[in-house]
C-alpha positions in Angstrom: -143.4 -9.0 2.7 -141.8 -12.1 1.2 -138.6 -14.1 2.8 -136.1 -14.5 0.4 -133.6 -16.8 2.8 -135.9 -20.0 3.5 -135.7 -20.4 -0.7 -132.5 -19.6 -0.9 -131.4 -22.6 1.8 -133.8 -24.6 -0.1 -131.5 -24.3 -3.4 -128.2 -25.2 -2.1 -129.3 -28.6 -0.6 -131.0 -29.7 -3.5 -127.5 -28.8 -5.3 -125.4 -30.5 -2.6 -127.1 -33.8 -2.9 -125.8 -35.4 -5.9 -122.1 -35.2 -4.8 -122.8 -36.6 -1.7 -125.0 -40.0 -3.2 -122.4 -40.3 -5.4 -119.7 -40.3 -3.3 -121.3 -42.6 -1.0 -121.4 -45.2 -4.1 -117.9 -44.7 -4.6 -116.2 -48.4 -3.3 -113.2 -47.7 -1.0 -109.8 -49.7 -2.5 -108.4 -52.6 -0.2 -104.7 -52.1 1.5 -101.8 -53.5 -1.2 -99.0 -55.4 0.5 -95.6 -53.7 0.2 -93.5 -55.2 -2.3 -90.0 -56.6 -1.0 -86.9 -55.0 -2.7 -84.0 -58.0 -3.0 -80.5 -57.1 -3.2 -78.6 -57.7 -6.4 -75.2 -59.4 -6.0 -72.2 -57.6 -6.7 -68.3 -58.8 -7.5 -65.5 -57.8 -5.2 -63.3 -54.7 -5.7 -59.4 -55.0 -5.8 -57.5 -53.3 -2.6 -54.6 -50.9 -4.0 -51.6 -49.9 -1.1 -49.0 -47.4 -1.7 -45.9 -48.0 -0.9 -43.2 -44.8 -0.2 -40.1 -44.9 -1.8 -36.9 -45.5 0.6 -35.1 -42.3 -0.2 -32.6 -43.0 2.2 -32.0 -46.6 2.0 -31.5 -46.2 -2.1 -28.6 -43.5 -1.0 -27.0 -45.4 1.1 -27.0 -48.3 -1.1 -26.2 -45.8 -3.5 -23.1 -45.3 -1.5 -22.5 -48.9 -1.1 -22.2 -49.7 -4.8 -19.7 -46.3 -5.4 -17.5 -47.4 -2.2 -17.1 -50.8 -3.8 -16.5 -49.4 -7.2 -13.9 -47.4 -5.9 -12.3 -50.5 -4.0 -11.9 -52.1 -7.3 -10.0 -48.6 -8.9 -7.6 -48.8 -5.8 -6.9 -52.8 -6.5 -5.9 -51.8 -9.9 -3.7 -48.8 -8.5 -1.5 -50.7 -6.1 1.6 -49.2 -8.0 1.7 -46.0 -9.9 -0.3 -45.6 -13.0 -3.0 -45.0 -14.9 -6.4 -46.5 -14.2 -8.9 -46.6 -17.3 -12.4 -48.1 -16.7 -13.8 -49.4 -20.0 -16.8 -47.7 -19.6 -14.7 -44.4 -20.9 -14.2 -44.5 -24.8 -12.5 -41.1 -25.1 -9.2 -42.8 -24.9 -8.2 -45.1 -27.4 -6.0 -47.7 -26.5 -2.2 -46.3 -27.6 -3.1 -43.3 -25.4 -4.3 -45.5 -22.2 -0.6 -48.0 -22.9 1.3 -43.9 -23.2 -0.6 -42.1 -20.1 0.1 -45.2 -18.0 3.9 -45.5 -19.3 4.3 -41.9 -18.3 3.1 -42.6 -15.1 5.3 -45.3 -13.9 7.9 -43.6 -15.0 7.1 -40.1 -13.1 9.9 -38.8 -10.4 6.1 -38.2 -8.2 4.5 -41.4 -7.4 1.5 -40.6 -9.5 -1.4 -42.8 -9.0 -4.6 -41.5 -11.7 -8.1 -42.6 -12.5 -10.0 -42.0 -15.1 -14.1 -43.1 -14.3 -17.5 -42.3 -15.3 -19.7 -40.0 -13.1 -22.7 -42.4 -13.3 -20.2 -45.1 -11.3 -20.3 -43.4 -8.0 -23.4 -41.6 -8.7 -26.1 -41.6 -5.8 -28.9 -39.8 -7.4 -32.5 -41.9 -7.7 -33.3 -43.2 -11.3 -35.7 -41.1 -11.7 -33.9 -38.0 -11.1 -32.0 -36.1 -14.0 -29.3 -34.3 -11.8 -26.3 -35.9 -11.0 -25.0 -36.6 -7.4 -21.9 -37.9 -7.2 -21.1 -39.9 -3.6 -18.3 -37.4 -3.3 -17.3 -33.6 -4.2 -14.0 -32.3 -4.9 -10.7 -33.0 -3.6 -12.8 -35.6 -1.5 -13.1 -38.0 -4.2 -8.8 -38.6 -4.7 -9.0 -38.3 -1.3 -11.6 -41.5 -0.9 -8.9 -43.4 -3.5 -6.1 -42.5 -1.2 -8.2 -44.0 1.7 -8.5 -47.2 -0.4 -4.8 -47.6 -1.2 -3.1 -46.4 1.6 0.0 -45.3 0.2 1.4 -41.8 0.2 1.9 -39.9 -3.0 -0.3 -37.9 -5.8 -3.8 -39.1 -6.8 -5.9 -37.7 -9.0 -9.5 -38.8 -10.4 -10.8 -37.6 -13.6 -14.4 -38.0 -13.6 -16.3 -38.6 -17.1 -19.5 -37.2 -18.3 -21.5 -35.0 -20.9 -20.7 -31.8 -19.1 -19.7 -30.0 -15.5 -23.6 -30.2 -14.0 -23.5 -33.7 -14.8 -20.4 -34.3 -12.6 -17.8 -34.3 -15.0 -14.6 -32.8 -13.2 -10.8 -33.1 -12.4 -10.0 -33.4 -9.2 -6.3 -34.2 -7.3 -4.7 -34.5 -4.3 -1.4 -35.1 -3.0 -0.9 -36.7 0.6 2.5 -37.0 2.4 4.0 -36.2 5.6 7.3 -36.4 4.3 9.7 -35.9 1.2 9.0 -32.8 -1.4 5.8 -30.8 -2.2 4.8 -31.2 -6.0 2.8 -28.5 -8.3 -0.3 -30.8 -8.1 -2.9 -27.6 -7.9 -1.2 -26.4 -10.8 -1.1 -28.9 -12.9 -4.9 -29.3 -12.3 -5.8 -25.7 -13.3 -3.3 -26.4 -16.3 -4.6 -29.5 -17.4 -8.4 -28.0 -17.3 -7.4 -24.4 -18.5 -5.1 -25.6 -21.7 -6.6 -28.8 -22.8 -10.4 -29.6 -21.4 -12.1 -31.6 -22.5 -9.3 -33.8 -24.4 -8.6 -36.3 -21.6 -5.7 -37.6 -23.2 -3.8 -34.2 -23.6 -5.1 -33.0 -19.9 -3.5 -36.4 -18.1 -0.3 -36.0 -20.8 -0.1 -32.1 -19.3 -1.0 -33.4 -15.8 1.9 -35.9 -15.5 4.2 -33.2 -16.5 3.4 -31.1 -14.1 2.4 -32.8 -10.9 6.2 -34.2 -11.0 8.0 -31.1 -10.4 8.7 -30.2 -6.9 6.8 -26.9 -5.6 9.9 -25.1 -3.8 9.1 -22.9 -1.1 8.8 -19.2 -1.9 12.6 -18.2 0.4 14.3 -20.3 -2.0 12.8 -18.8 -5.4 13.8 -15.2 -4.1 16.7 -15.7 -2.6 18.5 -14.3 -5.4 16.4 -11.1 -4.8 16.7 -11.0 -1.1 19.9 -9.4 -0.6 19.3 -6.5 -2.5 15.7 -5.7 -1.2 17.6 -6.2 2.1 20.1 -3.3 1.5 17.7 -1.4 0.0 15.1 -1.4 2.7 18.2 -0.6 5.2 19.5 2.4 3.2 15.7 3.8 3.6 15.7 2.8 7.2 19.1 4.4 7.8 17.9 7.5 5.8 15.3 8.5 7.3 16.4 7.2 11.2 18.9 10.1 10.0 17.2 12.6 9.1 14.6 11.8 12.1 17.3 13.0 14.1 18.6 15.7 12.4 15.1 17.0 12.5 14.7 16.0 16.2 19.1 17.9 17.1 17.9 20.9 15.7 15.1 21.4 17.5 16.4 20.5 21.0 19.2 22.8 19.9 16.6 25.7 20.0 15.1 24.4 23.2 18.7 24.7 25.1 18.9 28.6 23.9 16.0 28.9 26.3 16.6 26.4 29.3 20.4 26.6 29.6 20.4 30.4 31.0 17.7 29.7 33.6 19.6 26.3 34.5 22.7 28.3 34.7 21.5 31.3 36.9 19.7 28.4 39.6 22.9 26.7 39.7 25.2 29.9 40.6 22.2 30.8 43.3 22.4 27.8 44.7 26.2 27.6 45.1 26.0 30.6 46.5 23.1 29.2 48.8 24.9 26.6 50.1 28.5 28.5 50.5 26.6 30.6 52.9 25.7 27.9 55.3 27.0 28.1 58.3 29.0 25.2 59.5 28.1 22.9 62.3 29.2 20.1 64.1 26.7 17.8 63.8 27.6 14.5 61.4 23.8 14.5 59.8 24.1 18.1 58.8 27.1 18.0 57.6 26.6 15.0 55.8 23.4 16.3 54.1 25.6 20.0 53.4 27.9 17.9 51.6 25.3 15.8 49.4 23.6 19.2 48.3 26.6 20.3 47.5 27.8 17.5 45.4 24.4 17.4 43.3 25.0 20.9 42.3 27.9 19.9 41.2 26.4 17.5 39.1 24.2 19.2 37.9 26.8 22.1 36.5 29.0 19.3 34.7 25.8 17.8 33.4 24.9 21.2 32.1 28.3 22.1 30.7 28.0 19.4 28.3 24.0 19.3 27.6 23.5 18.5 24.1 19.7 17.3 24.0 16.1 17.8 26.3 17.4 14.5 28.3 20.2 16.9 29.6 18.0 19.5 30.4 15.7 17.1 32.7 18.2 15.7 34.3 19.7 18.7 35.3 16.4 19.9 36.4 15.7 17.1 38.4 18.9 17.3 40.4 18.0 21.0 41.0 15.1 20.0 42.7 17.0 17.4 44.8 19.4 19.7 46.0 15.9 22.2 47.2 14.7 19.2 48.7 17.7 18.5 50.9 18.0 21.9 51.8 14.9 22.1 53.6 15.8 18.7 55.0 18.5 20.8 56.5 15.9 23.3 57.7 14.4 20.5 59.5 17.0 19.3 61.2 18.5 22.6 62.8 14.8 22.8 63.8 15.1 19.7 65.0 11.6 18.5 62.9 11.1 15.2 61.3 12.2 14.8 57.5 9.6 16.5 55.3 7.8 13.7 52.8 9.5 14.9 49.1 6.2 16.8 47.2 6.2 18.8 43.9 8.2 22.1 43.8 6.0 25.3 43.8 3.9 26.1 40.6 4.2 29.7 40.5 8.5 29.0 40.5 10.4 26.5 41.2 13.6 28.0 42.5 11.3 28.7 45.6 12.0 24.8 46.6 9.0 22.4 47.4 5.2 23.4 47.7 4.1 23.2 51.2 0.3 23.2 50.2 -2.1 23.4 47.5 -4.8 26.5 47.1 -6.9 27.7 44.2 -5.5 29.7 41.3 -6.9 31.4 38.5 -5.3 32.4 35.9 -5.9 35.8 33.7 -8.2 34.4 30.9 -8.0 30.9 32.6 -10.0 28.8 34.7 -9.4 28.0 38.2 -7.4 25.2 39.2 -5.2 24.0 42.2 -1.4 24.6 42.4 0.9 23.3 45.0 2.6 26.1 46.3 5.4 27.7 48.6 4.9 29.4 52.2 5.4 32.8 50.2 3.1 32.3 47.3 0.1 30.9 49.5 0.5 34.5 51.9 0.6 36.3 48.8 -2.4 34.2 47.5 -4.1 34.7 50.5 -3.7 38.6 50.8 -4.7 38.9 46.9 -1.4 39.7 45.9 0.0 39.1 42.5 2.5 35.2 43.6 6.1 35.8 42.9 6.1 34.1 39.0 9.1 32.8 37.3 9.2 34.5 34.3 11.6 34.2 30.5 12.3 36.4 28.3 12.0 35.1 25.0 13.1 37.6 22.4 11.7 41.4 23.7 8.7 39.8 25.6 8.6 37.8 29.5 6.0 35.5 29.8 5.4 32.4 32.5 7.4 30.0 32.2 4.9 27.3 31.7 3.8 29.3 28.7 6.7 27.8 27.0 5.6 24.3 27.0 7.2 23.2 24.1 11.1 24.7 24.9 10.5 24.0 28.3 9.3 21.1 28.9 12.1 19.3 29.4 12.4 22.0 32.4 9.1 21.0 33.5 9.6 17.2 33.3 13.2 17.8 35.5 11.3 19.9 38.3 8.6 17.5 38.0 10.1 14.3 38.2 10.1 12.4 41.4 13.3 10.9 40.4 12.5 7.1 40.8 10.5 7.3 37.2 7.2 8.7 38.3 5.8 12.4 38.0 4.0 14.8 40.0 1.0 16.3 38.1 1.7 19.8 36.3 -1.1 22.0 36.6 -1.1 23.3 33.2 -2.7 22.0 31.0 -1.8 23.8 27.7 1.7 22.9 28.9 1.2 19.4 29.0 -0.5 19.6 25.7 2.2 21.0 24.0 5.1 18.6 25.6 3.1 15.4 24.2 2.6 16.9 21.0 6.3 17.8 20.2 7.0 14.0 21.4 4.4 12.7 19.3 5.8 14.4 16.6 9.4 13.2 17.0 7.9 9.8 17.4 6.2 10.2 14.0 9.1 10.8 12.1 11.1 7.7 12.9 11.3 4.6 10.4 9.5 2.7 12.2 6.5 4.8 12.5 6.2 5.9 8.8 6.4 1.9 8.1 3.4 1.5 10.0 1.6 4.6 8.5 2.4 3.2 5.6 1.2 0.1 6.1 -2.0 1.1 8.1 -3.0 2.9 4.9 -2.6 0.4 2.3 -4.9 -2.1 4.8 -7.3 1.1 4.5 -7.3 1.4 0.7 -7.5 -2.5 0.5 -10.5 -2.8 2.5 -12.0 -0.2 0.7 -11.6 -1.3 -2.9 -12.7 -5.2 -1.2 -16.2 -3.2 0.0 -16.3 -1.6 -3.6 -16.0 -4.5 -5.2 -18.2 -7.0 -3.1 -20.8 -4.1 -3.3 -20.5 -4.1 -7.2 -20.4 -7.9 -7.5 -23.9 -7.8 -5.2 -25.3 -5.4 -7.3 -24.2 -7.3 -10.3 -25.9 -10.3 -9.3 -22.7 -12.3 -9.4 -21.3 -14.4 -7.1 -18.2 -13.7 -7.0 -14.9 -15.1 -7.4 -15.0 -19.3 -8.7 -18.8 -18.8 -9.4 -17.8 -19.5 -12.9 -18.0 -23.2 -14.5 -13.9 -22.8 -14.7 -13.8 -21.5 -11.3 -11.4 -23.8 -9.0 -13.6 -25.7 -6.0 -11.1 -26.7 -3.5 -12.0 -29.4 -1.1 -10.0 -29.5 2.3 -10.6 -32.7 3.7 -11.0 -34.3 7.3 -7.4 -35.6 8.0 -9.4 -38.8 9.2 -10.2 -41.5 6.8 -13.8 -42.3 6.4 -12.8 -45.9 4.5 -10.4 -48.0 3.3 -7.0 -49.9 4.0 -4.6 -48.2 5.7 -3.9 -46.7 8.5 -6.8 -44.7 10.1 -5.0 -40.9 9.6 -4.5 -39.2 7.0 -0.7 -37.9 5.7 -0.6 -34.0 5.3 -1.9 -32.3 2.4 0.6 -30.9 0.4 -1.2 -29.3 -2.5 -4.7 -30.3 -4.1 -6.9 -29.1 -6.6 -11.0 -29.4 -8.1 -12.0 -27.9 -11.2 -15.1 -28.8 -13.1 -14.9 -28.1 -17.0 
C-alpha cells in the first residue's frame, strides 16, 4: 500500500522555497535621522481690561452738579420773584418781566422757579428714565434750604412729559404769621391750565396769596344755629327719656309701695312692744330703730321713683339689723357682723346661715337664710316665702325682678355702696336689663349708636371699595398722572444757608401733569 503523506511534505517545501530566497535577497533600509521641527515666530497680542462703571460715584456727582445748580436758583431768589433759567423757552420774555412783577408785588412772599428736569437730573447718560436728585415737595423744600428765608416757594420743573420729571411742586415754610392756599393753588394751577406755564404761575400767584383761614372762623356764621339745633334734639329726647323712664317707675311703686307700707306698720308695732329698760346702750339702740323707721315712712310718703323705693328698703333692713343687735345685748352676746337678709323673706331680718335650695323647675343653689327657714329646710318643709299678689295671681317675690328690683337692691344693699349677692339669677337678669334699657334711651347713648353705626357703614363701603379697586387692577386713589404726590419733609435741612431747622409747614403741594 502506498504512503500518500511523505509526497505530500515533499510538495509544500518545494513551494515554500522561493519566498524564503527571496526574502533573504531583500536589503534591509538604514535608520533615517529625525528631522528637527523649528518654531515660527509670532507677533505679540494686545491686553484688553474692563473697567466697571462707578454707578455710585456718577450719582453722587450727579448730586453735586444739581446741589450747585440749585445754589445758583436761590442766589437769584434772594427777594421775591420769579426765577427763569434760559434753558426754558416756553416763556417768552413779556411773560417772564409780568410773572416776576406779580411776584414782587404779592401780599405772600412768593419766591418761584421755573427749571428744566435735565438740571438736577442724576440718572447715567446712558439711561432714558429720568431721575430727578429730588421728588416732590422736597425739591421747594431743597430751595428753601438754600435761601433761608421763610415764605412760599415753589419750583416748576420743565420737561416733555410727567415720566420725564416734568412737575409743579410748592411749599410754604413759616412758624409764624398766616397760612396761605398754597396746596390749592398748585392743584389749580395744574388742573385749569397745564401745561401753559405762563397761565399756571399767573393762576398760582393768585392764589398762593390768599390766606387759608381756619375752618372755626368760615362756619362761624353757621355755628350758632347747628348749636341750638343739636340742643333742642338733646333736650327732646333727654325728655322724653324720662318720660319713658316716670312712667315706668310709676308702675313699679303700684307694686313695692304696699309691701313697704305693711313692713313699716309691723315694724312700728315691733318696736312699740319693746319693753323698756334701763340700760343707756339699749335704749339708745331702741331709739335709733325707731328713728330709721321713721325715716323710712316719710321717705315712703313722698316716693316718686325706684331710688325711693331702695332707700326705703335699705333702711328697713337697718332697722332688722339693729333689732337683733338688741337681741344680743339683753343676751348679753357680742354684736352680730351685718349679713344679707333671708332669701326666702326679708321681713324675717338677717340670714343666720346659708343651705341648699332648689327651686320647683330650678336648679339648686345656696340661700342665706333665717333660724326659721333653715329648720323648715331641714325638716323638708315648704320655707315661709314672701309672696305678691300681682293682679288675681301670688307669686315669689323675686319673680318680679323687674318691679321689684329696686326692692331687692334696698334689702340687698350693704349701705356703704356695696351689695350682697342675690341668689336669683332671673332676677338679676331682669334688673340689668330694664337699666340697660333706660340707659339706652338717653341722648347721649343714641349719639353713640349713632355714631358707632356710621363708623360701621364706613368701614364697610372702605372694604368694598379697596376690594373692587384690587380686583380692578387699580391702584387706587392719586395712581393717576393728575393724582397729587405730597411730599412731607424732614424738618431738618439736608443743605444750604440758614439756620439748620426747618420753619413749620403750613400747606404744600406735588402734582405732575
Amino acid at each position: 500500500m502506498t504512503r500518500p503523506i511523505p509526497h505530500l511534505l515533499a510538495v509544500l517545501v518545494l513551494s515554500a522555497l522561493p519566498v524564503s530566497v527571496a526574502q533573504a535577497a531583500t536589503p534591509t533600509p538604514a535608520p533615517s535621522e529625525p528631522s528637527v521641527t523649528r518654531p515660527t515666530p509670532t507677533k505679540p497680542r494686545p491686553t484688553f481690561r474692563y473697567t466697571p462703571p462707578d454707578s455710585e460715584g456718577d450719582r453722587k456727582r450727579a448730586a453735586a452738579r444739581a446741589g450747585a445748580y440749585l445754589d445758583t436758583v436761590a442766589a437769584g431768589l434772594g427777594e421775591p420773584g420769579v426765577w427763569i433759567d434760559p434753558a426754558v423757552d416756553r416763556l417768552t420774555a413779556s411773560d417772564r418781566a409780568r410773572l416776576d412783577a406779580a411776584a414782587k408785588s404779592a401780599a405772600a412772599p412768593l419766591r418761584i422757579a421755573v427749571i428744566p428736569a435735565s438740571a438736577i437730573n442724576t440718572a447715567s447718560a446712558v439711561s432714558s428714565r429720568t431721575r430727578l436728585a429730588w421728588e416732590g415737595e422736597e425739591i421747594a423744600d431743597q430751595l428753601y434750604d438754600r435761601v433761608g428765608v421763610e415764605g412760599v416757594y415753589a419750583v416748576l420743573v420743565d420737561a416733555r412729559s410727567e415720566s420725564a420729571g416734568r412737575g409743579f411742586h410748592a411749599v410754604q415754610r413759616a412758624d409764624k404769621g398766616p397760612t396761605y392756599h398754597v396746596g390749592d393753588a398748585v392743584d389749580q394751577a395744574v388742573d385749569c391750565c397745564a401745561p401753559n406755564y405762563t397761565r399756571m404761575l399767573t393762576r398760582f400767584i393768585e392764589r398762593a396769596q390768599e390766606v387759608d383761614k381756619p375752618f372755626l372762623v368760615d362756619a362761624a356764621p353757621y355755628a350758632g344755629g347747628a348749636a341750638g339745633l343739636a340742643g333742642l334734639w338733646w333736650g327732646a329726647i333727654t325728655l322724653s327719656a324720662r318720660r319713658a323712664r316716670r312712667a315706668e317707675e310709676k308702675q313699679h311703686l303700684e307694686v313695692s309701695r304696699p309691701l313697704l307700707n305693711e313692713e313699716i306698720i309691723a315694724l312700728s308695732q315691733q318696736i312699740s312692744a319693746l319693753p323698756t329698760t334701763s340700760d343707756p346702750q339699749q335704749a339708745k339702740l331702741s331709739k335709733d330703730v325707731l328713728d330709721t323707721v321713721e325715716k323710712a315712712r316719710h321717705r315712703l310718703d313722698k316716693a316718686e321713683r325706684d331710688a325711693d323705693t331702695e332707700a326705703v328698703a335699705t333702711l328697713l333692713g337697718s332697722a332688722r339689723y339693729g333689732l337683733r343687735c338688741l337681741d344680743a345685748l339683753r343676751a348679753g352676746k357680742p354684736m352680730p357682723e351685718p349679713t344679707a337678709p333671708c332669701f326666702f323673706d326679708p321681713r324675717h331680718g338677717p340670714s343666720t346661715g346659708s343651705a341648699a335650695w332648689t327651686p320647683e323647675g330650678g336648679q339648686q343653689r345656696a340661700v342665706d337664710l333665717c333660724d326659721a327657714c333653715a329648720a323648715r329646710l331641714a325638716a323638708d318643709e315648704q320655707p315661709d316665702i314672701r309672696m305678691v299678689t300681682v293682679g288675681d295671681r301670688a307669686r315669689p317675690y323675686w319673680t318680679l325682678g323687674e318691679e321689684l328690683a329696686s326692692y331687692i337692691d334696698g334689702y340687698w344693699s350693704r349701705g356703704d355702696g356695696q351689695r350682697w349677692w342675690f341668689p336669683d339669677e332671673d332676677a338679676r337678669r331682669a334688673g340689668d336689663a330694664m337699666r340697660a334699657r333706660w340707659a339706652s334711651r338717653r341722648a347721649g347713648a343714641r349719639l353713640s349708636r349713632a355714631a358707632d353705626n356710621l363708623g360701621t357703614s364706613m368701614n364697610n363701603w372702605s372694604s368694598s371699595h379697596e376690594s373692587n379697586g384690587s380686583s380692578d387692577g387699580s391702584g387706587g386713589w392719586g395712581s393717576g398722572s393728575s393724582g397729587r404726590r405730597r411730599s412731607y419733609s424732614s424738618r431738618t435741612r439736608s443743605s444750604g444757608g440758614g439756620s439748620s431747622r426747618r420753619s413749620s409747614r403750613r400747606s404744600g403741594g406735588s402734582r405732575g401733569f
